[in-house]
C-alpha positions as CSV (number, residue, x, y, z in Angstrom):
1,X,67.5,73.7,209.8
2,X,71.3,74.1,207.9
3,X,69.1,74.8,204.7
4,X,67.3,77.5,206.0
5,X,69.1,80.6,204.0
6,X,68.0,83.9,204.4
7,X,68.4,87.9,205.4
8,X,65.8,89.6,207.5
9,X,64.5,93.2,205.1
10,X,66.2,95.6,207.6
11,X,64.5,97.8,210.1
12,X,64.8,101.0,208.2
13,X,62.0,99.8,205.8
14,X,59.1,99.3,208.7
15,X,59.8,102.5,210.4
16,X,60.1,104.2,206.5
17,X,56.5,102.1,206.0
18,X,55.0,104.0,208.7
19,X,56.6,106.9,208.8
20,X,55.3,107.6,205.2
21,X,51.8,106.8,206.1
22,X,51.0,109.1,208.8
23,X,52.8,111.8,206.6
24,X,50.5,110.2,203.8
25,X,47.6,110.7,206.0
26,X,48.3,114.5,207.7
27,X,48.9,115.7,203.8
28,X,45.6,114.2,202.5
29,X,43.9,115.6,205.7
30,X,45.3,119.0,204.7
31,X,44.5,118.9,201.1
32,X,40.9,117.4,201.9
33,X,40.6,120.5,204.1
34,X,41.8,123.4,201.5
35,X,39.7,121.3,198.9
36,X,36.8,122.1,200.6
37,X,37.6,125.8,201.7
38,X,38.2,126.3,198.0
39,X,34.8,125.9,197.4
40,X,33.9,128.1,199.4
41,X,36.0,130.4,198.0
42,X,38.2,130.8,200.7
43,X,41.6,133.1,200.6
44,X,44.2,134.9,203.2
45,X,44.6,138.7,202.6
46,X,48.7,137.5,201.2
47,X,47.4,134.4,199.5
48,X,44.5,135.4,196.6
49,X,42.6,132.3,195.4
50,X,44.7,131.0,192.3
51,X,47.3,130.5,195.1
52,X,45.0,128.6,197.4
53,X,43.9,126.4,194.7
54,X,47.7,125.6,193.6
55,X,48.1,124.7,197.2
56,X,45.8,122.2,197.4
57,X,47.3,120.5,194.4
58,X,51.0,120.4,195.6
59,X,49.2,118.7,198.4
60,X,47.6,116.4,196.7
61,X,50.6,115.6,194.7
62,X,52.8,115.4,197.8
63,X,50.0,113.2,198.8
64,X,50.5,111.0,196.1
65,X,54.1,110.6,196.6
66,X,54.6,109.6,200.0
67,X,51.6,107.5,199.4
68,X,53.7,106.0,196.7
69,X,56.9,105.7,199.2
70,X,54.5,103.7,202.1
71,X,53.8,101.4,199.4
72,X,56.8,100.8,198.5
73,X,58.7,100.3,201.4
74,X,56.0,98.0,203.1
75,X,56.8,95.5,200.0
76,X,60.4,96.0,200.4
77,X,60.3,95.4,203.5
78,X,58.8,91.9,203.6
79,X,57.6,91.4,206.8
80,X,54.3,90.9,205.6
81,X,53.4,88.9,202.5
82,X,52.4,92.2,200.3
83,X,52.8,92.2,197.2
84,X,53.5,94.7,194.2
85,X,49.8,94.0,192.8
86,X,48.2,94.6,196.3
87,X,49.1,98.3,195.7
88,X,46.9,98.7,192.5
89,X,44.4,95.7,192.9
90,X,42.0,95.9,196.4
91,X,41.1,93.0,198.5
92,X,43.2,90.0,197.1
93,X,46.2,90.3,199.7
94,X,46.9,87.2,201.8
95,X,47.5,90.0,204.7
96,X,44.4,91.8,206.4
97,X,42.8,91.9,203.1
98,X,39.9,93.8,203.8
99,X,41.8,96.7,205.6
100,X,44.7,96.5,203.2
101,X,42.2,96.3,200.2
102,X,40.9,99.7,201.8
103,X,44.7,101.5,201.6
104,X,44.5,100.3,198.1
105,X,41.4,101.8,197.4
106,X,42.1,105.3,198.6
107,X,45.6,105.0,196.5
108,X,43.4,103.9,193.3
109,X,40.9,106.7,194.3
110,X,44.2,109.4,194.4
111,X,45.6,108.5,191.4
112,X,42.4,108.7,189.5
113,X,42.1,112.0,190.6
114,X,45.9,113.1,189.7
115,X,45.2,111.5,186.2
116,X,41.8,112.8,185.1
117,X,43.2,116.6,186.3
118,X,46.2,116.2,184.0
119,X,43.4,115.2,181.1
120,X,41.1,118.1,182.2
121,X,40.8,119.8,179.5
122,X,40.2,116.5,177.2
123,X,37.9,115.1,179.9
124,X,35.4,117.7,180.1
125,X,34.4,119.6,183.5
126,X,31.7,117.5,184.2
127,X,33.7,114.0,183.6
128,X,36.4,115.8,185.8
129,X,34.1,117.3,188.8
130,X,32.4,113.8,189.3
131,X,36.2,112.1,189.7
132,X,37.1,115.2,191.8
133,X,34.1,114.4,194.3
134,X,34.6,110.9,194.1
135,X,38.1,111.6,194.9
136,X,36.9,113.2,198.4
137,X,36.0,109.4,199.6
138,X,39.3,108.3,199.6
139,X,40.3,110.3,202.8
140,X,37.8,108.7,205.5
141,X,39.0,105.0,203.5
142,X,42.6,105.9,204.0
143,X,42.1,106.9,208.0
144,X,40.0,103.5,208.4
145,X,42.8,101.9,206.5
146,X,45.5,103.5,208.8
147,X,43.3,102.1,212.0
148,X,43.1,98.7,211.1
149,X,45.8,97.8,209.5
150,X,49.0,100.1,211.2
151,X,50.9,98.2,214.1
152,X,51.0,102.2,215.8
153,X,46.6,101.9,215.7
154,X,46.9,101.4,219.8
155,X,49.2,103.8,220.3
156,X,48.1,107.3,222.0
157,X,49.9,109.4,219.6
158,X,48.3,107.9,216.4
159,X,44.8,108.1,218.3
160,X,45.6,111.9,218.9
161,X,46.4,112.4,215.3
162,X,43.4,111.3,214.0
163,X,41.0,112.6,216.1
164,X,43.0,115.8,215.0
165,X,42.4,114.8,211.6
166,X,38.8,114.3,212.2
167,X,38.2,117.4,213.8
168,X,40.1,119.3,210.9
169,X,38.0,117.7,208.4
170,X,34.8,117.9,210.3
171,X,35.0,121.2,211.0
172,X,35.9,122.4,207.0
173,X,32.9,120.1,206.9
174,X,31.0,122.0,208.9
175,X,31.6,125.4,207.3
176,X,30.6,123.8,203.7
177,X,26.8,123.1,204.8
178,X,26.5,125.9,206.8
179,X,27.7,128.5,204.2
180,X,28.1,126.1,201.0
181,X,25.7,126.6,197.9
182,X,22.6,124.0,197.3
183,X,19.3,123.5,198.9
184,X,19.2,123.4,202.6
185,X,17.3,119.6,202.2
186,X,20.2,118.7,200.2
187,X,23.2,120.5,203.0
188,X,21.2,119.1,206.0
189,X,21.0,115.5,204.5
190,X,24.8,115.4,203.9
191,X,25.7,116.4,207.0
192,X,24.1,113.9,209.2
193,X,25.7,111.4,206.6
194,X,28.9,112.6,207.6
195,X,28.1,112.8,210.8
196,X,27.0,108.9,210.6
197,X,30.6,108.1,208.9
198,X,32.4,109.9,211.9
199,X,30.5,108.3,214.6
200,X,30.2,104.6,212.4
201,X,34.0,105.2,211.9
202,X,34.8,105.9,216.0
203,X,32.3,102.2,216.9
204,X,34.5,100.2,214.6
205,X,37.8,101.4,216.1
206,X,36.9,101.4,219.5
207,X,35.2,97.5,219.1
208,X,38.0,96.7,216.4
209,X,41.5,97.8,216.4
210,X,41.2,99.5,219.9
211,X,40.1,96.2,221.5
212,X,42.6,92.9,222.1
213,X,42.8,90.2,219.7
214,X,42.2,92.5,216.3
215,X,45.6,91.3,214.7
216,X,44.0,87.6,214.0
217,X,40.1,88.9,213.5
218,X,42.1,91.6,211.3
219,X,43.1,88.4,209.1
220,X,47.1,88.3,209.6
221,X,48.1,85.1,208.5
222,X,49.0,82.6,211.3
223,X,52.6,82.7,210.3
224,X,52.6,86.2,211.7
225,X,51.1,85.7,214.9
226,X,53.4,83.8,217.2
227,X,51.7,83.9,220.4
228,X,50.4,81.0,221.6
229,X,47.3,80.3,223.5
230,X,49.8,78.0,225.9
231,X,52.0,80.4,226.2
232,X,53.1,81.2,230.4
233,X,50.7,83.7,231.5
234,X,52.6,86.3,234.1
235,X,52.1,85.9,238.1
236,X,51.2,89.3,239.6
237,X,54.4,88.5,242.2
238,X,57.0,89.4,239.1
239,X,57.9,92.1,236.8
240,X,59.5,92.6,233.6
241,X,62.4,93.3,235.6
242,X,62.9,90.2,236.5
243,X,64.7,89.0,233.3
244,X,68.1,89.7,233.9
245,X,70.2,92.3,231.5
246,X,71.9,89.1,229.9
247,X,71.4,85.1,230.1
248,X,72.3,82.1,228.4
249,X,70.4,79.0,228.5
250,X,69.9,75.6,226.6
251,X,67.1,75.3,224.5
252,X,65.2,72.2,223.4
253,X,61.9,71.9,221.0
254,X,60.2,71.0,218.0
255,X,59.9,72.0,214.6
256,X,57.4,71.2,212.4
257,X,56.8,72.7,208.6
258,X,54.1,72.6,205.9
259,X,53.5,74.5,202.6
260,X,51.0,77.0,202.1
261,X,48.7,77.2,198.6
262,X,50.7,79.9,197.7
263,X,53.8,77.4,197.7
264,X,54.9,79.6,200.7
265,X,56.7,77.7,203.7
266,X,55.3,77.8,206.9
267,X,58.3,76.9,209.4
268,X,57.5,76.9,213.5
269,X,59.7,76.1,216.2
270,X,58.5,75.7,219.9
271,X,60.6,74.6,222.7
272,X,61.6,75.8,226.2
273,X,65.0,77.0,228.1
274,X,66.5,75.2,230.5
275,X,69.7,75.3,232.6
276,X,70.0,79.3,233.0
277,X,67.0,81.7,232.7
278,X,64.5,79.2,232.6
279,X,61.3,80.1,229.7
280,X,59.2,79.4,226.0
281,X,60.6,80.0,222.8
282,X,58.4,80.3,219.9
283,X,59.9,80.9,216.2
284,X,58.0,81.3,213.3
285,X,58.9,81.8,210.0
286,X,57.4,82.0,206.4
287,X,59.2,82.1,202.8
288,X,59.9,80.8,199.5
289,X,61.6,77.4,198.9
290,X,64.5,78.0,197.0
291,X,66.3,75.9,194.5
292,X,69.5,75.2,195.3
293,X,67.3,74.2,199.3
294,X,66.3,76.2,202.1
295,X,63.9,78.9,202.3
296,X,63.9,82.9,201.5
297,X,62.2,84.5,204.1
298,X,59.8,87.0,203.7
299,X,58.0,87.2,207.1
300,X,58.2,86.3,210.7
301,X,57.2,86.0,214.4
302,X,59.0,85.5,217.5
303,X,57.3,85.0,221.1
304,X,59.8,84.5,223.8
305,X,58.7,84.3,227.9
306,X,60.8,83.8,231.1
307,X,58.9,81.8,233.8
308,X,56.5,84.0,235.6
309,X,57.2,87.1,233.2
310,X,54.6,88.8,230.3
311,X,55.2,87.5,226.6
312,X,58.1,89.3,225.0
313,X,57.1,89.5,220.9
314,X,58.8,90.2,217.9
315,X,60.7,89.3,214.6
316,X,63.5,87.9,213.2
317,X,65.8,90.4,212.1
318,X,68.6,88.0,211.3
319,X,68.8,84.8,209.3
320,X,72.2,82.9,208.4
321,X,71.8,79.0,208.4
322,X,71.2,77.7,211.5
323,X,72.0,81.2,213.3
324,X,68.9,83.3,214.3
325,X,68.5,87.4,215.4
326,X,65.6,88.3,217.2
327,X,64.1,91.8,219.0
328,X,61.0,91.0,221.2
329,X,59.4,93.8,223.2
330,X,56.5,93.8,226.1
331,X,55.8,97.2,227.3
332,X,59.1,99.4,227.4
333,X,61.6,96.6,227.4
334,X,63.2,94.8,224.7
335,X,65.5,92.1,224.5
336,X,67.7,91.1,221.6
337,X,68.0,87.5,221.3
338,X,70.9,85.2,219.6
339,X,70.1,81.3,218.4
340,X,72.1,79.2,217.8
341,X,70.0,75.8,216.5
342,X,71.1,72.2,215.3
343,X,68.5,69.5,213.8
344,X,68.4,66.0,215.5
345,X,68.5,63.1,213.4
346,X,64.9,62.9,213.6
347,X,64.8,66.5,212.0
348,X,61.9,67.2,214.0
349,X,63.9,67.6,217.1
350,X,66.1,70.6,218.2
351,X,68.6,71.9,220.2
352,X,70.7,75.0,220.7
353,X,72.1,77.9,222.7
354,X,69.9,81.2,223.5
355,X,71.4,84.2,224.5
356,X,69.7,87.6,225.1
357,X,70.6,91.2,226.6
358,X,68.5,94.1,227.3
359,X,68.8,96.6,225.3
């Protein structure tokens, strides 16, 4: 364990990560919207037509940006094994590829837009219009993206925003084939496929990211996912108030580690507390070897449980030899943790101190 070297990404980057995607998502929902009211040749009495259309494309461009910035800060931040290509190329990240792959997708399908509007006048209308349509996709593929792959996809206030979302588009929707040019075969038939997208994209959530278990059907690697089957299940007779506002206790455990085809490092520590608050401790940790020995880590999972109390789970969010910082949460509690660890001889065996305060 002395050879394990390493500094947790700080906080700032997963609340940046997700901060910038629901910004990501209201801006495309808005420009989505005024894209489609344009067609429809929609103005304000103060805001003539040119202005709308300029609108929509600081939208789109803000879009863009902050698209860029959630990107960005969710491979910074390393708590997850994404990568700098998992931005451009779809489907090929070791984390939840198929609902990463879609993020990708709708950032591929944005900056394809951006692109062939700068080389408008080169690209011709109709090369242009086709992209500009095409373009229109990438808004329910970034909401289903949002869902299934965004740690906030249970929460109520992300379910509020994009049902909002939905509404706002579905109702900009509904004005285009009610008052929109074209046959009224040709309006009729595209709404009840956007009606069948709505409703298809409401069954998935509700079965999918609403429902328990999605994080390992949603294919986060098993390094991630530190709850254990075998971990103490909590009697109805306590509460999380239970665990005191500070303890110390011994810890003793296991550690067991194995490469990954990636050349990754898979590190997992299980043992139990004794003598003070008595409990589980799971650690698990995933990285790069590095040369010089030990590992960089670039994501983590921590699962912590008092006897007769709900799972507390989290992440290391300080590494420095043989000295470990955890935050594990269940429900509105949270509990910073401090390790202190020491290999046996056997170097499968350990030992240590645990402290942990409410905060």
């Amino acid at each position: 364990m002395s050879a394990l070297v390493a500094t947790a990404s700080p906080s700032v980057m997963w609340y940046l990560t997700r901060g910038s995607g629901v910004v990501a998502l209201v801006l495309l929902t808005a420009s989505i919207c005024l894209g489609i009211a344009t067609t429809l040749r929609w103005r304000t009495r103060g805001m003539p037509r040119f202005a709308v259309a300029g609108l929509h494309r600081s939208l789109t461009l803000m879009a863009v940006v902050f698209v860029g910035l959630h990107v960005a800060t969710t491979v910074l931040d390393g708590f997850a094994p994404i990568r700098w290509k998992d931005a451009v190329v779809p489907f090929v990240s070791p984390y939840r590829p198929i609902w990463l792959g879609l993020g990708t997708v709708a950032f591929d399908l944005l900056l394809a837009l951006v692109i062939t509007s700068l080389l408008r006048a080169r690209l011709g209308y109709r090369l242009w219009r086709t992209t500009h349509w095409l373009a229109y996709a990438s808004w329910p593929v970034a909401l289903v993206h949002s869902l299934g792959t965004g740690s906030d996809a249970r929460t109520g206030w992300l379910e509020l925003l994009a049902v909002a979302c939905t509404l706002a588009v579905a109702l900009v929707l509904a004005a285009r084939f009610a008052l929109g040019p074209g046959s009224a075969d040709r309006r009729l038939a595209a709404a009840a496929a956007s009606i069948a997208v709505f409703l298809g994209i409401g069954v998935w959530y509700r079965s999918g990211p609403a429902a328990h278990g999605w994080a390992a059907r949603a294919g986060t690697p098993a390094s991630l996912l530190a709850r254990s089957s075998s971990a103490p299940a909590a009697p109805p007779t306590r509460t999380l108030a239970d665990v005191p506002q500070s303890f110390r206790s011994q810890f003793a455990g296991s550690l067991t580690a194995s490469q990954s085809g990636d050349e990754t490092v898979d590190i997992r520590i299980d043992g139990t507390l004794r003598n003070g608050l008595k409990g589980t401790l799971r650690l698990v940790l995933q990285g790069f070897p590095l040369e010089g020995g030990g590992v960089s880590m670039t994501a983590s999972g921590v699962a912590f449980a008092a006897v007769g109390t709900p799972v507390y789970e989290g992440r290391i969010v300080g590494l420095d030899g043989t000295r470990i910082s955890a935050r594990v949460s269940a429900g509105s509690k949270t509990i910073d943790l401090q390790i202190a660890l020491r290999l046996q001889q056997s170097r499968s065996r350990v030992t240590g101190v645990v402290t942990g305060a409410q905060v």
